[in-house]
N, CA and C of each residue as an Amber inpcrd file, in Angstrom:
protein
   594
  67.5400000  47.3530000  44.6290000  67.8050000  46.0530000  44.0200000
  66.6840000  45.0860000  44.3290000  66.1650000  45.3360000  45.6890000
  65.1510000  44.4120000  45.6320000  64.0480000  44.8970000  45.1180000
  63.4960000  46.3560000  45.1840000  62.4780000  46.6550000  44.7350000
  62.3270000  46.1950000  43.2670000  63.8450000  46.5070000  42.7750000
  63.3430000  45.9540000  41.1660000  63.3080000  44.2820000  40.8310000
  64.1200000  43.3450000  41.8720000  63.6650000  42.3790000  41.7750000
  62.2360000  41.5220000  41.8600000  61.5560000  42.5390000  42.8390000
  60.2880000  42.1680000  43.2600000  59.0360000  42.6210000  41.4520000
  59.9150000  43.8240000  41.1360000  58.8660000  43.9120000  39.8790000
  59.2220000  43.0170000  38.6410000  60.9510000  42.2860000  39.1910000
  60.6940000  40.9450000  38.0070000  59.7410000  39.9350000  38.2020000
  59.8580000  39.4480000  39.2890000  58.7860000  38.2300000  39.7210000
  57.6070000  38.8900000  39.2730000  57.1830000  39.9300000  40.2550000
  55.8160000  40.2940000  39.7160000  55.2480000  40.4810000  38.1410000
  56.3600000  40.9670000  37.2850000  56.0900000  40.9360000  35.9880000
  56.3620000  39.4820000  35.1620000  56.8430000  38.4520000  35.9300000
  57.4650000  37.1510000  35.7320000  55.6660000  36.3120000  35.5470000
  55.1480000  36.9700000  37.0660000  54.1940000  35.8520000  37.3220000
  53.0450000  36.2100000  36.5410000  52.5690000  37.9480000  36.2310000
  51.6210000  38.3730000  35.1790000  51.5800000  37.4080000  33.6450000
  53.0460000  37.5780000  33.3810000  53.3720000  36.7800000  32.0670000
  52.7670000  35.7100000  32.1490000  53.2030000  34.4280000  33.2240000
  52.6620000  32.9260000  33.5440000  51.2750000  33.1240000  33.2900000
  50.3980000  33.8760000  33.9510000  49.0510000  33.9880000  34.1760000
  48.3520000  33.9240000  33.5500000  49.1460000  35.2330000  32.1640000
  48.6060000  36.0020000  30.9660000  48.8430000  34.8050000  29.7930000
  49.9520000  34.1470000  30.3030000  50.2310000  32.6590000  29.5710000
  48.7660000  31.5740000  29.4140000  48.8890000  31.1940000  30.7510000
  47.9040000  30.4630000  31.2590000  46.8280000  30.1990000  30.6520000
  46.1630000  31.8990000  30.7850000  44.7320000  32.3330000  30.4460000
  44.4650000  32.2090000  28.6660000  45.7110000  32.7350000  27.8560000
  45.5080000  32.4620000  26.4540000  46.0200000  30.9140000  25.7330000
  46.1590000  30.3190000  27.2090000  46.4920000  28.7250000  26.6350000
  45.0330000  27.9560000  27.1250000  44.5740000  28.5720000  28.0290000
  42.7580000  28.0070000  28.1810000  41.8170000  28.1570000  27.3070000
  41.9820000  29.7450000  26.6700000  41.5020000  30.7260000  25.6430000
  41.5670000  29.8470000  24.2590000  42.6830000  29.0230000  24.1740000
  43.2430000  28.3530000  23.0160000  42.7300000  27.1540000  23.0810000
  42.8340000  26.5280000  24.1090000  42.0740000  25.3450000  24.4290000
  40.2570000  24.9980000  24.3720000  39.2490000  26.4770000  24.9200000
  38.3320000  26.2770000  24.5780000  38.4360000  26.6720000  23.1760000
  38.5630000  27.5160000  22.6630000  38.5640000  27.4240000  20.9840000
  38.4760000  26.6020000  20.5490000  39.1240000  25.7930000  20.7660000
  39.9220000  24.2230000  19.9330000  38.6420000  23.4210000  19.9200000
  38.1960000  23.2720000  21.3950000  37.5410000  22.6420000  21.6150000
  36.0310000  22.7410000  21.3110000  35.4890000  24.4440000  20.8340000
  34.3130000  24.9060000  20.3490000  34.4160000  24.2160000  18.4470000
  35.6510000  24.5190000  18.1930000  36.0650000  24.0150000  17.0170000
  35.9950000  22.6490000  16.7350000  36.7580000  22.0170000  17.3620000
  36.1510000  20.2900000  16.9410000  34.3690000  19.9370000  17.3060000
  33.8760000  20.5670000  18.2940000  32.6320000  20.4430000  18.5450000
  32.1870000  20.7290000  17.2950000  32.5630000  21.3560000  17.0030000
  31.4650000  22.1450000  15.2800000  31.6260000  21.3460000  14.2770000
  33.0940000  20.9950000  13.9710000  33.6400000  19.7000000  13.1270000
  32.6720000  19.0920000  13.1410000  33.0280000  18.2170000  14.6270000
  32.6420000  16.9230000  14.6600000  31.4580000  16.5740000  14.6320000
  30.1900000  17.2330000  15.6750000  28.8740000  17.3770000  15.6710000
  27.9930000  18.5280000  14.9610000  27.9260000  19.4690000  14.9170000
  27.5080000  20.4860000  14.0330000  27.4120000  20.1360000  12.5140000
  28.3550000  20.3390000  11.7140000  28.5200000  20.0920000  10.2130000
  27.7430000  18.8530000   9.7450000  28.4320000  17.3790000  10.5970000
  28.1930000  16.6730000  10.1280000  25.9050000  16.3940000  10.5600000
  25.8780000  16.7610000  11.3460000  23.8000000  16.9490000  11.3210000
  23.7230000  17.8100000  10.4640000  24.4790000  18.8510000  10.3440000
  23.2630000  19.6230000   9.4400000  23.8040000  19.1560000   8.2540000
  24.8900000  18.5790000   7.7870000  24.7460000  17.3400000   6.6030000
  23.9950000  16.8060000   6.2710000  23.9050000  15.9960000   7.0510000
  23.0870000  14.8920000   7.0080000  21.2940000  14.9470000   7.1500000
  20.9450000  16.1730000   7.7070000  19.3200000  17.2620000   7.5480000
  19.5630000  17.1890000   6.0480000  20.4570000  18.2830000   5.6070000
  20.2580000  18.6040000   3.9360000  20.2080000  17.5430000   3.0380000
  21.2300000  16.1140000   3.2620000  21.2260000  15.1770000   2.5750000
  19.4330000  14.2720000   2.5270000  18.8340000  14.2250000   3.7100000
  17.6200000  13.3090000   3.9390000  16.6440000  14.6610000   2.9260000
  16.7610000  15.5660000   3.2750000  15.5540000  16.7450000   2.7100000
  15.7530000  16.6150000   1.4960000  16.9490000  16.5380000   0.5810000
  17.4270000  16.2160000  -0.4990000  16.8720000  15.2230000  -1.2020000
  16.9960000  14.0120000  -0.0470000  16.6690000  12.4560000  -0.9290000
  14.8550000  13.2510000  -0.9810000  14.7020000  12.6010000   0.4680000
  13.2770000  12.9250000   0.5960000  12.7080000  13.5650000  -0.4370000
  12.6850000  15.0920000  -0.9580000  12.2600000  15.4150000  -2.3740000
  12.7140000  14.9030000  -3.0740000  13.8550000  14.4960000  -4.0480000
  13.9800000  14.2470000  -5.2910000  14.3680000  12.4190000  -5.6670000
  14.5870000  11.6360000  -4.8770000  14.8760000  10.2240000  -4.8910000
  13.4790000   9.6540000  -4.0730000  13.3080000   9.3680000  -2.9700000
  11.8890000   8.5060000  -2.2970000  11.8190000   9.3980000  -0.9660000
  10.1090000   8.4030000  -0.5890000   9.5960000   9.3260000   0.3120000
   9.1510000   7.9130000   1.0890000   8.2180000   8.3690000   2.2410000
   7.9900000   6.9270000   2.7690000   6.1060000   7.6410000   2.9830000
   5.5950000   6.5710000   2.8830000   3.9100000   6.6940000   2.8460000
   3.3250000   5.1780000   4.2070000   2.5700000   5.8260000   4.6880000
   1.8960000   4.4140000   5.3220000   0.1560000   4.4760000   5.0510000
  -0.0060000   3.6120000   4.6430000  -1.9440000   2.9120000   4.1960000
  -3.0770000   2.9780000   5.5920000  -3.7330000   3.9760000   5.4610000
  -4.7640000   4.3000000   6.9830000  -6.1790000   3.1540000   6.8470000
  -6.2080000   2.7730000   5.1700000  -7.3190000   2.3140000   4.9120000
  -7.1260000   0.8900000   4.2450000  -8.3190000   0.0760000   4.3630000
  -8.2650000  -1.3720000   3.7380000  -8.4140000  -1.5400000   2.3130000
  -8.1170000  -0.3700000   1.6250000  -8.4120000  -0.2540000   0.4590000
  -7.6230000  -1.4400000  -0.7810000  -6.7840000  -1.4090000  -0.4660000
  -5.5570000  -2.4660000  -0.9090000  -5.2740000  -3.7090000  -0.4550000
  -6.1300000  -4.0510000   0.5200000  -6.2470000  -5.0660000   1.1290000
  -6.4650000  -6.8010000  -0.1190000  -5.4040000  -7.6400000   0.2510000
  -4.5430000  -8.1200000   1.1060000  -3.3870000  -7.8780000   0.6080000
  -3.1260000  -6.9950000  -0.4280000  -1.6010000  -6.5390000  -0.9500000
  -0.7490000  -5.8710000   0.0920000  -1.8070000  -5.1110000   0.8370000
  -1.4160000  -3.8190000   1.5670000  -2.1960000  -3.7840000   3.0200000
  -1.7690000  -3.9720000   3.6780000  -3.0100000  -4.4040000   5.2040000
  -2.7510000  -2.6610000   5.6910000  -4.1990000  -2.1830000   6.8180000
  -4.2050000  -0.8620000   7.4880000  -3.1440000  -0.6570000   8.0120000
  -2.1520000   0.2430000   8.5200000  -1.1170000   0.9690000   8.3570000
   0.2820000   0.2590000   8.3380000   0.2550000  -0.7140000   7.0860000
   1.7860000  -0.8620000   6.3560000   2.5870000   0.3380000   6.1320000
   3.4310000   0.2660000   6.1080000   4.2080000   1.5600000   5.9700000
   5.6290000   0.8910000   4.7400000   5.6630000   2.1140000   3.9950000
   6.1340000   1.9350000   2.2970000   7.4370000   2.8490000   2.1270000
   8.2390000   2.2100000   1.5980000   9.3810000   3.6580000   0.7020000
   8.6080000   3.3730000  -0.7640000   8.6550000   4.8050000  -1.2210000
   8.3340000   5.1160000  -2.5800000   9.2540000   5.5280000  -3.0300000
   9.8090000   5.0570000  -4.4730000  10.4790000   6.1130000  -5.1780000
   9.5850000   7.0120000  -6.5550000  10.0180000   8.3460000  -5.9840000
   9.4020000   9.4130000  -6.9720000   9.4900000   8.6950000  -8.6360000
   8.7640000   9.2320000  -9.4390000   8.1490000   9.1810000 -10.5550000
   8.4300000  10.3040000 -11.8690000   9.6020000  10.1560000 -12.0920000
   9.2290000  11.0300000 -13.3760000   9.4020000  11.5040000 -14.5370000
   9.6880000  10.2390000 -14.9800000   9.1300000   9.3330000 -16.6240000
   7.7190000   8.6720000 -16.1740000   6.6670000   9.2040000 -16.5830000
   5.6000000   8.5740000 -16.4000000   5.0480000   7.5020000 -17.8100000
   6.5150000   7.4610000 -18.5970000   6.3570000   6.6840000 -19.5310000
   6.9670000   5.1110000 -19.0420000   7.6970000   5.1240000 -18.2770000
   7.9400000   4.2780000 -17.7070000   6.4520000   2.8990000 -16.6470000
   5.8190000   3.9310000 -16.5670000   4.9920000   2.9810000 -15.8140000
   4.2410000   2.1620000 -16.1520000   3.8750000   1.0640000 -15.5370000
   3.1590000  -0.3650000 -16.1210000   1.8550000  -0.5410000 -15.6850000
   0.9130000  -1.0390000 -16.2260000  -0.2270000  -1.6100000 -15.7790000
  -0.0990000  -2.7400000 -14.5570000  -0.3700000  -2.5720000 -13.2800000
  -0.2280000  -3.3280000 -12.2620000   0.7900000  -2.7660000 -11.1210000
   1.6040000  -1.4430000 -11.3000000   2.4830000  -0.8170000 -10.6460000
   1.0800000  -0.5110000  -9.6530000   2.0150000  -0.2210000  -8.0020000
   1.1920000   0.1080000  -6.9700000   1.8010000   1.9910000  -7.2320000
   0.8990000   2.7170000  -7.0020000   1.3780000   4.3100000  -7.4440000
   0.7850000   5.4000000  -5.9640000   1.1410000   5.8210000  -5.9420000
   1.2840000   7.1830000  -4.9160000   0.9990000   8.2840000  -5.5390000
  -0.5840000   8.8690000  -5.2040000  -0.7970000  10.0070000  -6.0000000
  -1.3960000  11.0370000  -5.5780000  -1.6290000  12.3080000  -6.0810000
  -2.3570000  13.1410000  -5.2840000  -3.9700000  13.3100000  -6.1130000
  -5.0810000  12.9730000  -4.8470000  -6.3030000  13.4240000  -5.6780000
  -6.7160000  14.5860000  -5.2750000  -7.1300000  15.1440000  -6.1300000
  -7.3900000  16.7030000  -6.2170000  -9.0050000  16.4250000  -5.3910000
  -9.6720000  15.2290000  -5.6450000 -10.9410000  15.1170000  -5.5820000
 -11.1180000  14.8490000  -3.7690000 -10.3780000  14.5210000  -3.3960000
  -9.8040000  14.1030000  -1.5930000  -8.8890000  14.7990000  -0.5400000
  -8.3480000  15.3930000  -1.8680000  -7.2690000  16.1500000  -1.6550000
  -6.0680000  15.6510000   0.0860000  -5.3640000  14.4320000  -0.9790000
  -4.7900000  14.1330000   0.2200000  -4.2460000  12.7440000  -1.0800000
  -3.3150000  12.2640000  -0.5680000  -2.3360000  11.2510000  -1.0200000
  -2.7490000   9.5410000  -1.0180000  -2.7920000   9.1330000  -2.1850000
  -3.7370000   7.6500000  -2.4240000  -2.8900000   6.7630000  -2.9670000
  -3.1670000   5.7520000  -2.2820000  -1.8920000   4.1360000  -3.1860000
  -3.0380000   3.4680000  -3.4070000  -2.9290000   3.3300000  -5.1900000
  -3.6950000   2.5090000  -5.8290000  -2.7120000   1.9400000  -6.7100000
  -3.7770000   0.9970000  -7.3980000  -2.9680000  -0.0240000  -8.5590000
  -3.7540000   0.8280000  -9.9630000  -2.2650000   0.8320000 -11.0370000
  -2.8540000   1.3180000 -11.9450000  -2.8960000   0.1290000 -12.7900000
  -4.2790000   0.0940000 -13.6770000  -4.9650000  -0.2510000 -14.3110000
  -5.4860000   0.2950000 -15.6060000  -5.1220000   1.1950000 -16.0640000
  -5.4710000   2.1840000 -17.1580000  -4.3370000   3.1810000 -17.7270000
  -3.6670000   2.6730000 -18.8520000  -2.7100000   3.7470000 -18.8470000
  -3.6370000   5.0520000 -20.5610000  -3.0980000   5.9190000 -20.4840000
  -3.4290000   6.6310000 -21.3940000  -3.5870000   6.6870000 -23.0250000
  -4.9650000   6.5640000 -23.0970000  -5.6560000   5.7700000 -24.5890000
  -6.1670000   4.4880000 -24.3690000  -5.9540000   4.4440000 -23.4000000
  -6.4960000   2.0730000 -22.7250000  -7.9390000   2.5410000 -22.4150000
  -8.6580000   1.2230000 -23.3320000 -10.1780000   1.2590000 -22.9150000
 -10.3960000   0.1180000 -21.9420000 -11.8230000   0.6140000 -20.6050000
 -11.2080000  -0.2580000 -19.9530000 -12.4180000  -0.8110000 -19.6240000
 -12.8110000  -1.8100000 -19.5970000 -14.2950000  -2.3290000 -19.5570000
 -14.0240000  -3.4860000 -18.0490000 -15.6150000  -2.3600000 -17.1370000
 -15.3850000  -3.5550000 -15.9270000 -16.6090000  -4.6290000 -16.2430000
 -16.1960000  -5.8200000 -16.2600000 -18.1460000  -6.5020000 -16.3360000
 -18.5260000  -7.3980000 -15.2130000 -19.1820000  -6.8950000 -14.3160000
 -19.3030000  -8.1770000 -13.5950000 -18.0280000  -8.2710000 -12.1280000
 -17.6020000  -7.1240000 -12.2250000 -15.9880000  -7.2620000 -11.5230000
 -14.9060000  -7.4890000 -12.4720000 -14.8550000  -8.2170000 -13.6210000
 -13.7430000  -9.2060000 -14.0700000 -13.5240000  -7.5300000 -14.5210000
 -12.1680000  -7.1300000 -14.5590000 -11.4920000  -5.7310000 -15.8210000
 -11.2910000  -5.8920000 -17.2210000 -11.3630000  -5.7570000 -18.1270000
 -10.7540000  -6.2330000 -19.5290000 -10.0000000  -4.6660000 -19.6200000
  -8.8730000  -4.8340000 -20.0610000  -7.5070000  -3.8210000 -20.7470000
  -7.6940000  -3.7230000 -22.0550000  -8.5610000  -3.0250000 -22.9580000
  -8.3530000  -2.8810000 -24.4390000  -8.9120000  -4.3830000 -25.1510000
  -9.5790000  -4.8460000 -24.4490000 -10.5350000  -6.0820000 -25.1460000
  -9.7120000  -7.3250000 -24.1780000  -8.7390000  -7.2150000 -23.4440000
  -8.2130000  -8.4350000 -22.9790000  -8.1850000  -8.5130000 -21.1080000
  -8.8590000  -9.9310000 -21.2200000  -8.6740000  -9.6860000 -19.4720000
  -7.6770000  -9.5960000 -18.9720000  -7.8520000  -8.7230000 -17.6430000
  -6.6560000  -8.1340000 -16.4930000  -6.6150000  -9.8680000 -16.0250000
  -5.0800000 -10.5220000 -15.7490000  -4.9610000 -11.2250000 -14.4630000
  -4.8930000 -10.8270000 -13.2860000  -5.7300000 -10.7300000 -12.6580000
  -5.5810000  -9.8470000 -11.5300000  -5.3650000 -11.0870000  -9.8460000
  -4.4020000 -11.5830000  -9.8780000  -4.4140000 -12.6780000  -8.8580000
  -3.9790000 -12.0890000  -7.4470000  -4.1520000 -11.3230000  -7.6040000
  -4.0720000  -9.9240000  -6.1600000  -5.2280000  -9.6940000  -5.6480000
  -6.6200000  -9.6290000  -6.6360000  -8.0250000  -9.8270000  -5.6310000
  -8.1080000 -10.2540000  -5.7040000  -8.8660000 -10.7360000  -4.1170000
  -9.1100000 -11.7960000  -3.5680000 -10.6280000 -11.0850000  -3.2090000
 -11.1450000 -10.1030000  -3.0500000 -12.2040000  -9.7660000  -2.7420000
 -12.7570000  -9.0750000  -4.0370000 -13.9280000  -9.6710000  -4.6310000
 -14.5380000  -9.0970000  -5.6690000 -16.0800000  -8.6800000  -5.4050000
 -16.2460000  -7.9120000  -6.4560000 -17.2300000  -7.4280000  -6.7900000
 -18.6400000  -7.3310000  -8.2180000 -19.5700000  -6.9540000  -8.4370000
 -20.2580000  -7.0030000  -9.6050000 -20.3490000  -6.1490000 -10.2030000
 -19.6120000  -5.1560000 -10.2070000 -19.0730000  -3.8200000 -10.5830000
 -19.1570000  -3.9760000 -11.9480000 -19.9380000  -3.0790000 -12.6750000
 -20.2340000  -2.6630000 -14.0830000 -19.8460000  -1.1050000 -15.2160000
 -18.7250000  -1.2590000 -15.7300000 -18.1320000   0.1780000 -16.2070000
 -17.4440000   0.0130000 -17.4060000 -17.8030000   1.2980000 -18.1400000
 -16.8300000   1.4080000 -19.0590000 -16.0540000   2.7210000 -19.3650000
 -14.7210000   2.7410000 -19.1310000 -13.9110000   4.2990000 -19.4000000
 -13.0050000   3.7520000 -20.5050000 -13.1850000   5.2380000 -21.3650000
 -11.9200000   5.5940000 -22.3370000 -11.2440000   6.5520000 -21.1180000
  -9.4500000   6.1220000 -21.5250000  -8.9350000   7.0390000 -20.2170000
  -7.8290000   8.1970000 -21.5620000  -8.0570000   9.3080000 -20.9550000
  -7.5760000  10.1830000 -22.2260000  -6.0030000  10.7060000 -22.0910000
  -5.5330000  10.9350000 -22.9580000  -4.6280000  11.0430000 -22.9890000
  -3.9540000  12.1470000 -21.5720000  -2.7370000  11.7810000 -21.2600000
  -2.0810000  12.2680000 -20.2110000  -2.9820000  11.7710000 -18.9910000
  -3.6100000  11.1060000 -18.9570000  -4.3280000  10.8920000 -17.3300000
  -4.2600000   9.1420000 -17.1420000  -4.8270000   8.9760000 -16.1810000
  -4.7080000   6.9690000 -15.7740000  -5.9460000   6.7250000 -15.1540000
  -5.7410000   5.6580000 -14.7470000  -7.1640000   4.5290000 -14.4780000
  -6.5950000   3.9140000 -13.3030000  -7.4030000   3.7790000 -11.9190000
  -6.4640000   3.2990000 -10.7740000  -7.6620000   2.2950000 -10.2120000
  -7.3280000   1.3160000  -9.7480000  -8.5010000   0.7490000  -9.0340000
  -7.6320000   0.2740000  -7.4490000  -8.3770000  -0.2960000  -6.1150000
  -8.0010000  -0.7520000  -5.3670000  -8.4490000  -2.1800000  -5.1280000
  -7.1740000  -3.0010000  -4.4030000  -7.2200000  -4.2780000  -4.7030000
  -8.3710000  -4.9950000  -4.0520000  -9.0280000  -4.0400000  -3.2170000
 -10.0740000  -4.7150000  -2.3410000 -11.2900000  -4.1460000  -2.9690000
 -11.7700000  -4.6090000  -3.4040000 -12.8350000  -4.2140000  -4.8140000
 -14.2180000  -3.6900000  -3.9040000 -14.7200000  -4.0020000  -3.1160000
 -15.7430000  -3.8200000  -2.4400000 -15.5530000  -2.8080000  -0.9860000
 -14.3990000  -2.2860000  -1.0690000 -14.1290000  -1.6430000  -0.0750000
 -13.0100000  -0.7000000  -0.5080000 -12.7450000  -0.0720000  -1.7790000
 -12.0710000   1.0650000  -2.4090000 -12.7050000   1.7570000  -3.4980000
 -12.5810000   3.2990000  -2.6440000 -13.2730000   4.5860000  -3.6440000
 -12.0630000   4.7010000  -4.6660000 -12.1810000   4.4650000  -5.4450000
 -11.1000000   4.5480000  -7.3820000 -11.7440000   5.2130000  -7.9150000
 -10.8310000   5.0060000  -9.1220000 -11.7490000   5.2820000 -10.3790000
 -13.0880000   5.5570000 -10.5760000 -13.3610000   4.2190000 -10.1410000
 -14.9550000   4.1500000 -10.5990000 -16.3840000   4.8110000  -9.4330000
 -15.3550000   5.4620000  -8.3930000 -16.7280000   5.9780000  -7.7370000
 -16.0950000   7.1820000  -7.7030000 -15.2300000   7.7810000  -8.1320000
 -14.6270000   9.3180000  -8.1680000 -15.2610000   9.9660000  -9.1830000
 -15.8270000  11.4090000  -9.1110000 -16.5900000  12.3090000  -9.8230000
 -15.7760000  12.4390000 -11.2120000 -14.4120000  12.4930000 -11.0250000
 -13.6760000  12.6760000 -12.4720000 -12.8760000  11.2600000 -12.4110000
 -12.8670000  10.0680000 -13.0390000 -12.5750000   8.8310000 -12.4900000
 -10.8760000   8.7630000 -13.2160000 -10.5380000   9.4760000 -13.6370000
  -9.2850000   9.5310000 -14.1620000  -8.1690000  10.6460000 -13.2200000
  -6.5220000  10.1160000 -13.2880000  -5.6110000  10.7480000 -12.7370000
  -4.8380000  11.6360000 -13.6100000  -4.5420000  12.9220000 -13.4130000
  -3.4220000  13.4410000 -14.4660000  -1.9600000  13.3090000 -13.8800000
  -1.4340000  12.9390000 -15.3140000  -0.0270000  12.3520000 -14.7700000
   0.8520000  13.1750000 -14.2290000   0.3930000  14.8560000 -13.6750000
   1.3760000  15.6650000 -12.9910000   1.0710000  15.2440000 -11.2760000
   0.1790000  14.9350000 -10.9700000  -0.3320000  14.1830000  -9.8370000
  -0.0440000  13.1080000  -9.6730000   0.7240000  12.9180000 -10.3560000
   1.5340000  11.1540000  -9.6150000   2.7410000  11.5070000  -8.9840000
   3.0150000  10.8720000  -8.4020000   4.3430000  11.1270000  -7.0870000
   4.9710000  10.3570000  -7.1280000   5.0090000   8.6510000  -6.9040000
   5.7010000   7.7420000  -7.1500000   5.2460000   6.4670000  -6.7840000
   6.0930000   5.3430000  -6.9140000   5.6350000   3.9340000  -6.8680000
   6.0940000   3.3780000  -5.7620000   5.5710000   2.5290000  -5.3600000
   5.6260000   1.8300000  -4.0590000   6.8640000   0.3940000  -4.7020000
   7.8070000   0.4830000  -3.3220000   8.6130000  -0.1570000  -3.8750000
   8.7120000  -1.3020000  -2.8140000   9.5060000  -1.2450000  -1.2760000
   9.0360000  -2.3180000  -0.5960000   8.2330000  -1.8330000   0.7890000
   7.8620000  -2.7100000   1.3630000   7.4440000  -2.4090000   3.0090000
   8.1930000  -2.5010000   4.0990000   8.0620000  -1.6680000   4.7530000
   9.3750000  -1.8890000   6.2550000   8.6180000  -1.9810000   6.9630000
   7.1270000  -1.7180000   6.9360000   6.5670000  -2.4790000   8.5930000
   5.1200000  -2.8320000   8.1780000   4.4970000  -3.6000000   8.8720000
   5.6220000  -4.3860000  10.3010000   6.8980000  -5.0100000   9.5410000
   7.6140000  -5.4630000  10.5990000   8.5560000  -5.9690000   9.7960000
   8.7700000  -7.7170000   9.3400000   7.4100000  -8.1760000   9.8370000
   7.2660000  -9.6790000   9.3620000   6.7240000  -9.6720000   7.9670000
   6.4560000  -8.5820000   7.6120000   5.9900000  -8.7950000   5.9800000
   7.1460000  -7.4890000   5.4750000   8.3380000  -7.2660000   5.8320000
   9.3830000  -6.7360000   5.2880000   9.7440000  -7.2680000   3.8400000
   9.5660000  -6.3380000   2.7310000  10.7040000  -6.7390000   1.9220000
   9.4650000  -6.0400000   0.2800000   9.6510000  -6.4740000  -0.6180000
   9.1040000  -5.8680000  -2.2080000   7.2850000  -5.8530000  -2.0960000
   6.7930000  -5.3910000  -2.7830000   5.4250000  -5.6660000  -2.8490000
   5.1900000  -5.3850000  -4.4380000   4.4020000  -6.2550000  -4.7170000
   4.0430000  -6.9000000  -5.9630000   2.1720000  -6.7650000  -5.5730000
């Protein structure tokens, strides 16, 4: 009687144990499980969502050079949004592009859209017989040119006229419009000149 009492307890307390152990068992689960919920899913969300925007909505660019200068001072930093209706774009848009000729990524102002004749005289631009207002340089030049810009390609100049390789000192002085990327929309830094650029 006691021997078999002793193998209830003993089989009493295995049970508790065996209890125990698959209620800890249950507990880290749970707890590997909300970890994954809670932190896991939601980063690698939020990775796919930025890689997402990042290619197909905007990108962010920052300016190494004074080329754009005083629109754009040495390393402003930009959101762009991508580009692609290139029918959409205007004479005076700031653009984000790739030159094949540098091979590396350029923010200029376009100035030439496709079929626009573009006569520089003296510095001043004329657009198809009519002068550019250009109240963005402030630094000019005596710069003398004339381009027909042909169809599907553009005309880019930089706002600091005496201190940007464009158009007019590039071996092929025109852009093709599969090499445009997008337009500069505002600046986030520094952040005392935060906000649109025009």
């Amino acid at each position: 009687m006691i021997r078999n009492d002793n193998k209830v307890l003993n089989s009493k307390k295995i049970t508790i144990n065996n209890s125990r152990k698959n209620t800890k068992v249950r507990i880290v689960k749970k707890n590997n499980m909300n970890f994954f919920k809670e932190w896991i899913i939601p980063v690698i969300s939020a990775i796919a969502v930025a890689l997402l925007v990042n290619k197909f909505i905007f990108f962010n660019v920052y300016v190494p050079t004074p080329s754009m200068v005083p629109t754009i001072n040495i390393n402003d930093k930009f959101i762009v949004t991508k580009v692609y209706n290139k029918e959409n774009l205007k004479v005076g848009d700031i653009i984000v592009f790739h030159s094949n000729e540098f091979n590396e990524r350029l923010v200029k102002r376009l100035i030439g859209l496709p079929g626009d004749k573009i006569d520089i005289k003296e510095g001043v631009v004329f657009r198809n017989g009519e002068k550019l207002n250009e109240d963005y340089v402030k630094n000019k030049d005596a710069f003398n040119g004339t381009y027909e810009v042909p169809q599907g390609k553009y005309f880019f100049l930089g706002d600091n006229r005496p201190d940007s390789a464009d158009s007019r000192l590039w071996k092929n002085p025109y852009v093709d419009a599969a090499d445009i990327e997008g337009k500069v929309q505002f600046r986030y830094y520094p952040l005392k000149d935060f906000g649109t650029v025009k």
